[in-house]
C-alpha positions as CSV (number, residue, x, y, z in Angstrom):
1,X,0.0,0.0,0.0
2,X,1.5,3.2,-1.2
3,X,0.6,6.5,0.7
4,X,1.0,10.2,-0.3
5,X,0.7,12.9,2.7
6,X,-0.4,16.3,2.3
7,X,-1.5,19.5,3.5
8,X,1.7,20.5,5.6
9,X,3.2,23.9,5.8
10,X,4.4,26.7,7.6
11,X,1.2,28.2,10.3
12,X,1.1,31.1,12.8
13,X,0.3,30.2,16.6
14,X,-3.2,29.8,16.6
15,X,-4.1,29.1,12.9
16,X,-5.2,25.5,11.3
17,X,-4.1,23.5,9.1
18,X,-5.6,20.4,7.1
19,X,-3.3,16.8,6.3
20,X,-4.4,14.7,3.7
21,X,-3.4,11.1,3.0
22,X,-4.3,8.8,0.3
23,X,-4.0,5.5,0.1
24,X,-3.8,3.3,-3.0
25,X,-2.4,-0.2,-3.9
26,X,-3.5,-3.5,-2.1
27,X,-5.8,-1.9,0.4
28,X,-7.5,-4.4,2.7
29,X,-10.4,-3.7,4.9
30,X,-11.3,-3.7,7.6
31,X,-8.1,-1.6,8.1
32,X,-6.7,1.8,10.4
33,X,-5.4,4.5,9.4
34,X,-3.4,6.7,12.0
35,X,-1.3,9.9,12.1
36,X,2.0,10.2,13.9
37,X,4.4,12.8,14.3
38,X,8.3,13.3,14.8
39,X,9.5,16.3,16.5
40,X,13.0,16.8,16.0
41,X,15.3,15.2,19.1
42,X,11.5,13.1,20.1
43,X,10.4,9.7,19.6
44,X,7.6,9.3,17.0
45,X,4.4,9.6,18.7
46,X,0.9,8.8,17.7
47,X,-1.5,10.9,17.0
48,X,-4.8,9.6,16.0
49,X,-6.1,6.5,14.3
50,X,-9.2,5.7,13.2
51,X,-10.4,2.4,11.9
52,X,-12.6,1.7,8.7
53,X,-16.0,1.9,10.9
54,X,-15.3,4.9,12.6
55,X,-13.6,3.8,16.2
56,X,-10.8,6.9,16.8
57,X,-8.4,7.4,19.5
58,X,-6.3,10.6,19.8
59,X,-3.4,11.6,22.3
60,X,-4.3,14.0,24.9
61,X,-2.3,16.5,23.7
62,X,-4.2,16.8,20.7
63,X,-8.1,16.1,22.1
64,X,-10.7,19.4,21.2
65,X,-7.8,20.7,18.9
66,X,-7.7,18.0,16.0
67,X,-10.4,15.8,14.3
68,X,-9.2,12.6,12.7
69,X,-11.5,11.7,9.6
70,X,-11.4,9.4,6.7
71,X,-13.6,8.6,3.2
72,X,-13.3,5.4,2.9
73,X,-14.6,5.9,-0.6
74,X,-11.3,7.7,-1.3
75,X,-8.8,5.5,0.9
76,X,-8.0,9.1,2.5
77,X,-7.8,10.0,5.9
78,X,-7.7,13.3,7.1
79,X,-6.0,15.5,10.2
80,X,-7.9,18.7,10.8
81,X,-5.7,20.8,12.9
82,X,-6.9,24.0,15.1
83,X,-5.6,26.2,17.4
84,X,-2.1,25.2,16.7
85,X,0.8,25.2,18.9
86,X,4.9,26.0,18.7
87,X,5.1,22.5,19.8
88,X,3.0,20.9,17.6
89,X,5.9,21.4,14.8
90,X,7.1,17.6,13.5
91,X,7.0,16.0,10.4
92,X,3.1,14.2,10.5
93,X,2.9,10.7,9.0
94,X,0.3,8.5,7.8
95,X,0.2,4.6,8.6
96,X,-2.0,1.7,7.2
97,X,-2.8,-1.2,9.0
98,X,-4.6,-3.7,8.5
99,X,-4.6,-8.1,9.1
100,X,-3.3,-10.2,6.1
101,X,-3.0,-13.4,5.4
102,X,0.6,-13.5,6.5
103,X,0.7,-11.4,9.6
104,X,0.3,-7.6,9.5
105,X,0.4,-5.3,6.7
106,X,1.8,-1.6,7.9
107,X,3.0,0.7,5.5
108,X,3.9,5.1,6.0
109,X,3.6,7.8,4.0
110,X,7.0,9.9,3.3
111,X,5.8,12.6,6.1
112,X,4.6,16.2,5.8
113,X,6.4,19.1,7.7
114,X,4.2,21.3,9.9
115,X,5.9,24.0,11.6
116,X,4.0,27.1,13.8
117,X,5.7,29.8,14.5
118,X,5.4,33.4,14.3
Protein backbone atom coordinates (compact mmCIF):
# COMPACT_ATOMS: atom_id res chain seq x y z
CA UNK A 1 0.00 0.00 0.00
CA UNK A 2 1.53 3.24 -1.16
CA UNK A 3 0.61 6.45 0.69
CA UNK A 4 1.02 10.22 -0.26
CA UNK A 5 0.74 12.94 2.67
CA UNK A 6 -0.40 16.32 2.27
CA UNK A 7 -1.53 19.48 3.55
CA UNK A 8 1.75 20.46 5.63
CA UNK A 9 3.16 23.90 5.79
CA UNK A 10 4.38 26.75 7.60
CA UNK A 11 1.23 28.18 10.26
CA UNK A 12 1.14 31.10 12.82
CA UNK A 13 0.31 30.19 16.58
CA UNK A 14 -3.24 29.79 16.58
CA UNK A 15 -4.13 29.05 12.85
CA UNK A 16 -5.23 25.54 11.27
CA UNK A 17 -4.05 23.47 9.12
CA UNK A 18 -5.58 20.43 7.09
CA UNK A 19 -3.35 16.77 6.32
CA UNK A 20 -4.39 14.69 3.73
CA UNK A 21 -3.37 11.11 3.02
CA UNK A 22 -4.27 8.75 0.30
CA UNK A 23 -3.97 5.48 0.12
CA UNK A 24 -3.80 3.33 -2.98
CA UNK A 25 -2.44 -0.22 -3.87
CA UNK A 26 -3.48 -3.49 -2.08
CA UNK A 27 -5.85 -1.87 0.36
CA UNK A 28 -7.54 -4.40 2.75
CA UNK A 29 -10.41 -3.71 4.90
CA UNK A 30 -11.27 -3.70 7.59
CA UNK A 31 -8.12 -1.59 8.14
CA UNK A 32 -6.68 1.82 10.45
CA UNK A 33 -5.38 4.51 9.41
CA UNK A 34 -3.37 6.74 11.99
CA UNK A 35 -1.34 9.87 12.09
CA UNK A 36 2.05 10.17 13.92
CA UNK A 37 4.39 12.78 14.29
CA UNK A 38 8.29 13.34 14.82
CA UNK A 39 9.47 16.30 16.49
CA UNK A 40 12.97 16.77 16.01
CA UNK A 41 15.33 15.18 19.10
CA UNK A 42 11.52 13.09 20.10
CA UNK A 43 10.44 9.67 19.56
CA UNK A 44 7.56 9.35 17.00
CA UNK A 45 4.39 9.56 18.70
CA UNK A 46 0.93 8.75 17.66
CA UNK A 47 -1.48 10.93 17.04
CA UNK A 48 -4.85 9.62 15.99
CA UNK A 49 -6.14 6.53 14.31
CA UNK A 50 -9.22 5.72 13.24
CA UNK A 51 -10.37 2.41 11.90
CA UNK A 52 -12.57 1.70 8.72
CA UNK A 53 -16.04 1.85 10.91
CA UNK A 54 -15.34 4.86 12.60
CA UNK A 55 -13.65 3.84 16.24
CA UNK A 56 -10.84 6.86 16.82
CA UNK A 57 -8.35 7.43 19.55
CA UNK A 58 -6.33 10.60 19.76
CA UNK A 59 -3.44 11.63 22.26
CA UNK A 60 -4.27 14.01 24.88
CA UNK A 61 -2.30 16.54 23.68
CA UNK A 62 -4.24 16.76 20.73
CA UNK A 63 -8.15 16.13 22.07
CA UNK A 64 -10.66 19.38 21.17
CA UNK A 65 -7.78 20.70 18.91
CA UNK A 66 -7.71 17.97 16.00
CA UNK A 67 -10.38 15.82 14.34
CA UNK A 68 -9.18 12.59 12.68
CA UNK A 69 -11.53 11.74 9.63
CA UNK A 70 -11.42 9.36 6.70
CA UNK A 71 -13.58 8.57 3.16
CA UNK A 72 -13.33 5.40 2.90
CA UNK A 73 -14.61 5.86 -0.57
CA UNK A 74 -11.25 7.69 -1.31
CA UNK A 75 -8.83 5.50 0.88
CA UNK A 76 -8.00 9.09 2.45
CA UNK A 77 -7.78 9.98 5.86
CA UNK A 78 -7.67 13.26 7.06
CA UNK A 79 -6.04 15.45 10.19
CA UNK A 80 -7.95 18.71 10.82
CA UNK A 81 -5.71 20.78 12.94
CA UNK A 82 -6.87 24.04 15.11
CA UNK A 83 -5.58 26.24 17.36
CA UNK A 84 -2.12 25.19 16.74
CA UNK A 85 0.78 25.19 18.91
CA UNK A 86 4.90 25.96 18.71
CA UNK A 87 5.12 22.46 19.85
CA UNK A 88 3.04 20.86 17.63
CA UNK A 89 5.88 21.44 14.80
CA UNK A 90 7.08 17.65 13.48
CA UNK A 91 6.98 16.02 10.44
CA UNK A 92 3.14 14.15 10.48
CA UNK A 93 2.95 10.73 8.96
CA UNK A 94 0.29 8.52 7.79
CA UNK A 95 0.20 4.58 8.60
CA UNK A 96 -2.01 1.72 7.20
CA UNK A 97 -2.80 -1.23 8.98
CA UNK A 98 -4.64 -3.71 8.49
CA UNK A 99 -4.56 -8.08 9.07
CA UNK A 100 -3.34 -10.15 6.11
CA UNK A 101 -3.01 -13.44 5.44
CA UNK A 102 0.56 -13.50 6.54
CA UNK A 103 0.67 -11.39 9.55
CA UNK A 104 0.32 -7.63 9.49
CA UNK A 105 0.39 -5.33 6.67
CA UNK A 106 1.79 -1.55 7.93
CA UNK A 107 2.97 0.69 5.45
CA UNK A 108 3.88 5.15 5.97
CA UNK A 109 3.64 7.78 4.02
CA UNK A 110 7.05 9.94 3.26
CA UNK A 111 5.79 12.58 6.08
CA UNK A 112 4.55 16.16 5.77
CA UNK A 113 6.37 19.14 7.66
CA UNK A 114 4.18 21.32 9.92
CA UNK A 115 5.95 23.96 11.62
CA UNK A 116 3.99 27.09 13.82
CA UNK A 117 5.71 29.80 14.46
CA UNK A 118 5.38 33.41 14.29
Amino acid sequence: VQLVESGGGLVQPGGSLRLSCAASGSIRSPNTMAWYRQAPGSQRELVAVMSTGGTTTSADSVKGRFTISRDNAKNTVYLQMNSLKPEDTAVYYCKYSARAPFGLSESWGQGTQVTISS
